[in-house]
C-alpha positions as CSV (number, residue, x, y, z in Angstrom):
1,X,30.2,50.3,-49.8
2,X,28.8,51.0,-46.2
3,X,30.9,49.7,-43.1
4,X,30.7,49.9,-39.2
5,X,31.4,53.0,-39.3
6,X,28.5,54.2,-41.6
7,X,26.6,52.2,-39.1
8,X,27.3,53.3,-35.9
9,X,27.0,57.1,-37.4
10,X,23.6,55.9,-37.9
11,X,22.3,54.9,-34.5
12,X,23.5,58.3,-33.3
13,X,21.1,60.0,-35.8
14,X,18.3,58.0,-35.8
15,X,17.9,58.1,-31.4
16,X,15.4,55.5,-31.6
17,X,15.9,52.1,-29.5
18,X,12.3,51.0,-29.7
19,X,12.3,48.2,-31.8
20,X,8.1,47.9,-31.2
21,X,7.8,51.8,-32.7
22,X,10.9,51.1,-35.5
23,X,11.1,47.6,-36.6
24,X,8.3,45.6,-35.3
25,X,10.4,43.8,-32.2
26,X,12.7,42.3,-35.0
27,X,16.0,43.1,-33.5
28,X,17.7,41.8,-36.9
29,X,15.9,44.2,-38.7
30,X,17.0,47.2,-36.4
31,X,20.8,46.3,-37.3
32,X,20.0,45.7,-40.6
33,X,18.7,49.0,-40.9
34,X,21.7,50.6,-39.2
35,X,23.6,49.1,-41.7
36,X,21.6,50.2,-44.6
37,X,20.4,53.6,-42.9
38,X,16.8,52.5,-44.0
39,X,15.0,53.7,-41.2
40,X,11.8,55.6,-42.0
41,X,11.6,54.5,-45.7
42,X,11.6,51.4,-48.3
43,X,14.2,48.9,-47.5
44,X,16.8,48.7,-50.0
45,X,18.9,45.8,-48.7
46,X,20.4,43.9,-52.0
47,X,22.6,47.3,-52.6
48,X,23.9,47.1,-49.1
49,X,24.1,43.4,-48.3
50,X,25.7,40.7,-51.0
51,X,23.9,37.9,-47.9
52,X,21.1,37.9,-45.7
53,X,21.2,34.3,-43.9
54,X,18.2,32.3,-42.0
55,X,17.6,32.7,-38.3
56,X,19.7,29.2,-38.1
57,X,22.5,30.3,-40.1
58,X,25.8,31.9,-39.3
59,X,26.4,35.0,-40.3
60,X,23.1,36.9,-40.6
61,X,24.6,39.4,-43.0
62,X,27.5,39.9,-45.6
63,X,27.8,43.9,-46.5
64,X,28.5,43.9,-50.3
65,X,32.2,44.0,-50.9
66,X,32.9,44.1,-47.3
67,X,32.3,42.3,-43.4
68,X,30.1,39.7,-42.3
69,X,27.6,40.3,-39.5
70,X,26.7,38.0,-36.7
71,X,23.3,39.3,-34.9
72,X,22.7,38.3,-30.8
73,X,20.9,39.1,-28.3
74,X,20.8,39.0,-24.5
75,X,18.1,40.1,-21.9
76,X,18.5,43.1,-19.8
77,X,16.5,43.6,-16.5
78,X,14.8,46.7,-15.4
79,X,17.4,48.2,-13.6
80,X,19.6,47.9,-16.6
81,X,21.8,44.6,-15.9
82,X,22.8,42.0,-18.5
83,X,20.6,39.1,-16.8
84,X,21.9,35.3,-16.8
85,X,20.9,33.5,-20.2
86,X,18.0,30.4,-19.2
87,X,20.1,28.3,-22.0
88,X,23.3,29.3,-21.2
89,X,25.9,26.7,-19.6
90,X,29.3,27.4,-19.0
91,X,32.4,26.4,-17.3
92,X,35.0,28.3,-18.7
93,X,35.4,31.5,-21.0
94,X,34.3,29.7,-24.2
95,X,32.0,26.8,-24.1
96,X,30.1,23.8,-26.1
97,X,28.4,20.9,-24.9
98,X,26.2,18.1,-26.4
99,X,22.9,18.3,-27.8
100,X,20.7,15.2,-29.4
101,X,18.7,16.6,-32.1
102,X,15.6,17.2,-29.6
103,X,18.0,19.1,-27.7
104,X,18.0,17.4,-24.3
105,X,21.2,18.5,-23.1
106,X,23.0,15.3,-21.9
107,X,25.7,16.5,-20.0
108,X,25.4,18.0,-16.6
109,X,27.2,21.9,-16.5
110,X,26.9,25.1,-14.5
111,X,25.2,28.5,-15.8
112,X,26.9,31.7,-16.0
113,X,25.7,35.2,-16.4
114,X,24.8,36.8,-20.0
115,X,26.6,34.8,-22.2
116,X,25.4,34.9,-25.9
117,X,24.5,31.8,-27.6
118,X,26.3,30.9,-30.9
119,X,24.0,27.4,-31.4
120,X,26.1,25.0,-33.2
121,X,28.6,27.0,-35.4
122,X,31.2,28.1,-33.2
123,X,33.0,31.4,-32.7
124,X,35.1,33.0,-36.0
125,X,37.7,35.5,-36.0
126,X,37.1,35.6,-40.1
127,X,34.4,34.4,-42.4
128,X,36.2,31.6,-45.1
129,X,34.6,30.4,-48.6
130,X,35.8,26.8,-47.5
131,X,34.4,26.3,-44.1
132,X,31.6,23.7,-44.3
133,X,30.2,25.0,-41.2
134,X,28.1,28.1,-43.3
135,X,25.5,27.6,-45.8
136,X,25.6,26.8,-49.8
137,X,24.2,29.7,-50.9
138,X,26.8,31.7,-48.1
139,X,29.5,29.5,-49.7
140,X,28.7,30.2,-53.6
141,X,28.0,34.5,-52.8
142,X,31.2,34.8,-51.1
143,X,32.8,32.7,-54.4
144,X,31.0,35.2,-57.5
145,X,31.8,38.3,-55.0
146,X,35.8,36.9,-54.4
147,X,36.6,36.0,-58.2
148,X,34.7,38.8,-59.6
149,X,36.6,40.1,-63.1
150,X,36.2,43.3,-62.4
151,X,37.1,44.1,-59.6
152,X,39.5,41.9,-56.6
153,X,37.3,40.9,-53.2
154,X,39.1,39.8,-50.1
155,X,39.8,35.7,-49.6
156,X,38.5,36.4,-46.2
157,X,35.8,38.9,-44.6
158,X,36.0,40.0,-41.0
159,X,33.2,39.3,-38.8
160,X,31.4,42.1,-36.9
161,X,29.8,40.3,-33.7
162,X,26.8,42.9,-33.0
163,X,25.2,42.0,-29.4
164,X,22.1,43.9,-28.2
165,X,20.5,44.0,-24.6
166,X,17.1,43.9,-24.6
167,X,14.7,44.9,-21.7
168,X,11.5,43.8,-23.8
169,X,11.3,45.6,-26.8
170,X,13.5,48.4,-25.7
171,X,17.6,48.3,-26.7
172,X,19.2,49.3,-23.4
173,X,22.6,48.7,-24.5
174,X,24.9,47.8,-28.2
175,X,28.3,46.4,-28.4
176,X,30.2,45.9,-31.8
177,X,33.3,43.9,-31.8
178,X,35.6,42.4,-34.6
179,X,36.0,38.5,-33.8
180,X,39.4,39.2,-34.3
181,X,39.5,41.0,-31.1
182,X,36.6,38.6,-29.4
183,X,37.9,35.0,-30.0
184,X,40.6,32.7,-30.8
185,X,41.4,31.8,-34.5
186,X,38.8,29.4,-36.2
187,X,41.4,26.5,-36.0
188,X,41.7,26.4,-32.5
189,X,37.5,25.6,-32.6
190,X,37.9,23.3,-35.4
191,X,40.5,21.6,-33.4
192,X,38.1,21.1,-30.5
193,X,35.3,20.2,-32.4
194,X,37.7,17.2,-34.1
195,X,38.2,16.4,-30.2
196,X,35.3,15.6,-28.9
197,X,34.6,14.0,-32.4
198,X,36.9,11.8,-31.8
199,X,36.1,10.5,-28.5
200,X,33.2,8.7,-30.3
201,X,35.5,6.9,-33.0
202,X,35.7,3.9,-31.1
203,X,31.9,3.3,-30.4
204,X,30.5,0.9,-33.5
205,X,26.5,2.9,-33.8
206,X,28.0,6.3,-34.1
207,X,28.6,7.5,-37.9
208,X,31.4,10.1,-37.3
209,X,32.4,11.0,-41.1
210,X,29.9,14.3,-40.7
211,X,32.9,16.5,-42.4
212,X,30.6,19.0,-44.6
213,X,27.6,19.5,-41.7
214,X,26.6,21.2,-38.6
215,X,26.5,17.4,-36.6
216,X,29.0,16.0,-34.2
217,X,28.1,12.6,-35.4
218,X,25.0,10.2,-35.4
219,X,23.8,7.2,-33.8
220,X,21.6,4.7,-35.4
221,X,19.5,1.7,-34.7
222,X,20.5,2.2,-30.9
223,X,17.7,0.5,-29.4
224,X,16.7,-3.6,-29.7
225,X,14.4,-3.1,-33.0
226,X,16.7,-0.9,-35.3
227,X,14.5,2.5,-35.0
228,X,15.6,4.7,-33.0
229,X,18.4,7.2,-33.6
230,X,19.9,10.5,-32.7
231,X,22.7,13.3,-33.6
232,X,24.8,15.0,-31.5
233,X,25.7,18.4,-32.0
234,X,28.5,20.5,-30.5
235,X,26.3,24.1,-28.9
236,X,28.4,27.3,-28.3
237,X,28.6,30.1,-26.6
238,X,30.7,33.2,-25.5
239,X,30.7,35.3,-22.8
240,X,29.3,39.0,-23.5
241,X,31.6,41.8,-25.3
242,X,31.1,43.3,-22.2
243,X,32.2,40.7,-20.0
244,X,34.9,39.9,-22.4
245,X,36.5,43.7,-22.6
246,X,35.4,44.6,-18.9
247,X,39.0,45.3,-18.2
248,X,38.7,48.7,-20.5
249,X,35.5,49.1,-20.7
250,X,32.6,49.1,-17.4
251,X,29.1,49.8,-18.6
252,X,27.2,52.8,-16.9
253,X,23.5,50.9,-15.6
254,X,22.2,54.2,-15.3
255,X,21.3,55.2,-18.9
256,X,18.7,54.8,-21.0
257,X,21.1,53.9,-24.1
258,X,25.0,52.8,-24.0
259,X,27.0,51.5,-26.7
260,X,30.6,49.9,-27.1
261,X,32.8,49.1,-29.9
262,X,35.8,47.8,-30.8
263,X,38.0,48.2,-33.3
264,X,41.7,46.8,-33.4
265,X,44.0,49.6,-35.1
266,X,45.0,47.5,-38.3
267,X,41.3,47.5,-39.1
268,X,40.6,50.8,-37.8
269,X,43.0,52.1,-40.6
270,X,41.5,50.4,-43.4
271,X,38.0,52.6,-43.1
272,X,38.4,55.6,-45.3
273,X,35.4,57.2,-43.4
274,X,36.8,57.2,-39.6
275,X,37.5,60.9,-40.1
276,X,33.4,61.1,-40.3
277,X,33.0,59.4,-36.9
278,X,36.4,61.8,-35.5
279,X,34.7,64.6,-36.4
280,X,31.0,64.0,-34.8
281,X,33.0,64.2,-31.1
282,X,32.9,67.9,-31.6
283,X,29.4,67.8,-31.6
284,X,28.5,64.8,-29.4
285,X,29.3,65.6,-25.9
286,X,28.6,61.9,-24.8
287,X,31.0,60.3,-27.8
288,X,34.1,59.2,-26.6
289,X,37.0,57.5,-28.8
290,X,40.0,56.2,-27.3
291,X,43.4,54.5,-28.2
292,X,43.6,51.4,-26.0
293,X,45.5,47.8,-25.4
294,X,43.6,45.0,-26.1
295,X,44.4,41.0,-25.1
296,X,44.9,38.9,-28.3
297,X,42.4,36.0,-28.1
298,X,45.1,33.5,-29.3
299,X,47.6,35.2,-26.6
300,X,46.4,36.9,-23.8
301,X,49.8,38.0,-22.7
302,X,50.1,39.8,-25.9
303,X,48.8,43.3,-26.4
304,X,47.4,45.4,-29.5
305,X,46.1,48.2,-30.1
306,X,42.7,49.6,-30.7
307,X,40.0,51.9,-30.9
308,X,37.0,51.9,-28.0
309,X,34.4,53.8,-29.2
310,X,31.6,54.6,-26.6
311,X,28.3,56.7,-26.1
312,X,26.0,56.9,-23.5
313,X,22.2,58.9,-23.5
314,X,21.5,59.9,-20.2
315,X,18.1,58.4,-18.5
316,X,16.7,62.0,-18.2
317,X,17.6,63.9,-21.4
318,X,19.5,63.1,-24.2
319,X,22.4,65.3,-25.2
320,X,23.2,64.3,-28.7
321,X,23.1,67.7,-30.5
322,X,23.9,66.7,-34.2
């Protein structure tokens, strides 16, 4: 069973970051490859991931037996900075607004810098069998792999939000952080999504009893012949790992290649391999891994601790010696 750490171990090896030369400009693939280590040869993805979703479905990946993966990107400019998102509209740490199905936003907001978008499935700290919000097919894998008879599968996976920065088709930069450590409990979405539901109860055209999809609600026969109708969906967003850690972790602009992760300690524990990435410090000068204090998304005045694991190649040479 491959995990994060398998993956990251990975991108130090391989030293490529072009996706044009390695995976044809799909980012997706790139991770995906990480994850598998299938870089250079035939893809052999059913024996690493249970899940591979859609480009509209949330999350992109389930490893077999173990995390779910949600896939972003953001663009990077030329002198290495995380540039603001065209899309993006934000007026506060976490944000959704209101779409019609054509996507016409129709409320006015204020854009921020680099924040990644989530479309309408908001944030997660853990991936459930029961939340309507995922696919079927995401729904029924996660059942056969949870009540298999031979062996026990956790109720819940952790999600692994992996957010690239892109200057074209080159990866400049690579966070990976556990939405435990990166946003507040799925309830406390849930809660705002039943919110803003119900500020629509009271109107007579909206159809709010949308419990099992991805709409806010839906409005029909709004205009004088009966035709016309619309739905309105909730659209996330979150600001960048980087943004969101920047109080222990500042990126370096002048690199070719930097890369964060996150790793809160009770999960850090669980990974039989960590020793693996302990040991490649001794001969990766630019690998550093650090005890630190994170916020708790549901607290901020609380503490916990975690692992930051960071690497940087250099713009002129590249000192990885493995």
């Amino acid at each position: 069973m491959r995990n994060i750490i398998d993956a990251i171990l990975t991108l130090f090896e391989i030293q490529n970051f072009d996706l044009t030369e390695s995976t044809n400009k799909d980012f997706k693939k790139y991770i995906m490859d990480i994850f598998a280590d299938s870089f250079y040869r035939e893809d052999d993805f059913k024996e690493v991931f249970s899940y591979i979703g859609t480009q509209s479905e949330t999350p992109d990946l389930i490893l077999r037996d173990g995390d779910a993966v949600v896939i972003k990107s953001i663009k990077v400019n030329s002198d290495n900075d995380i540039l603001e998102n065209e899309n993006s509209r934000s007026l506060s740490n976490i944000k959704c607004f209101l779409f019609t199905e054509n996507y016409k936003e129709i409320a006015e907001v204020k854009p921020l810098n680099g924040e990644v978008l989530l479309n309408n499935v908001p944030p997660m700290q853990i991936l459930q069998m029961n939340d309507p919000l995922i696919s079927k097919n995401c729904r029924d894998i996660l059942y056969w792999e949870d009540n298999s008879l031979f062996e026990p599968r956790p109720p819940k996976r952790d999600i692994i939000y992996v957010v690239g920065g892109l200057e074209e088709n080159q990866l400049r930069c690579l966070s990976m952080v556990y939405g435990r450590d990166y946003c507040a409990s799925n309830d406390y979405y849930n809660n705002i999504r039943r919110k803003i539901k119900n500020l629509y109860q009271n109107e007579e055209m909206i159809q709010n009893n949308l419990e099992t999809v991805k709409e806010l609600a839906q409005i029909d026969e709004f205009d004088p012949l009966g035709l016309t109708g619309a739905k309105l969906y909730v659209n996330w967003q979150i600001k960048n790992p980087w943004h969101a850690f920047h109080y222990i972790y500042r990126r370096n602009n002048n690199t070719k290649f930097d890369f964060m992760c996150i790793i809160n300690y009770d999960k850090w524990i669980t990974l039989e391999n960590r020793e693996l990435l302990l040991a490649a410090q001794e001969t990766c000068e630019n690998l550093t891994i650090s005890p630190v204090r994170i916020k708790n998304p549901d607290n901020p005045e609380e503490r916990r601790d975690a692992v930051l694991i960071t690497y940087e190649i250099p713009e002129k040479k590249n000192l990885l010696n493995f």
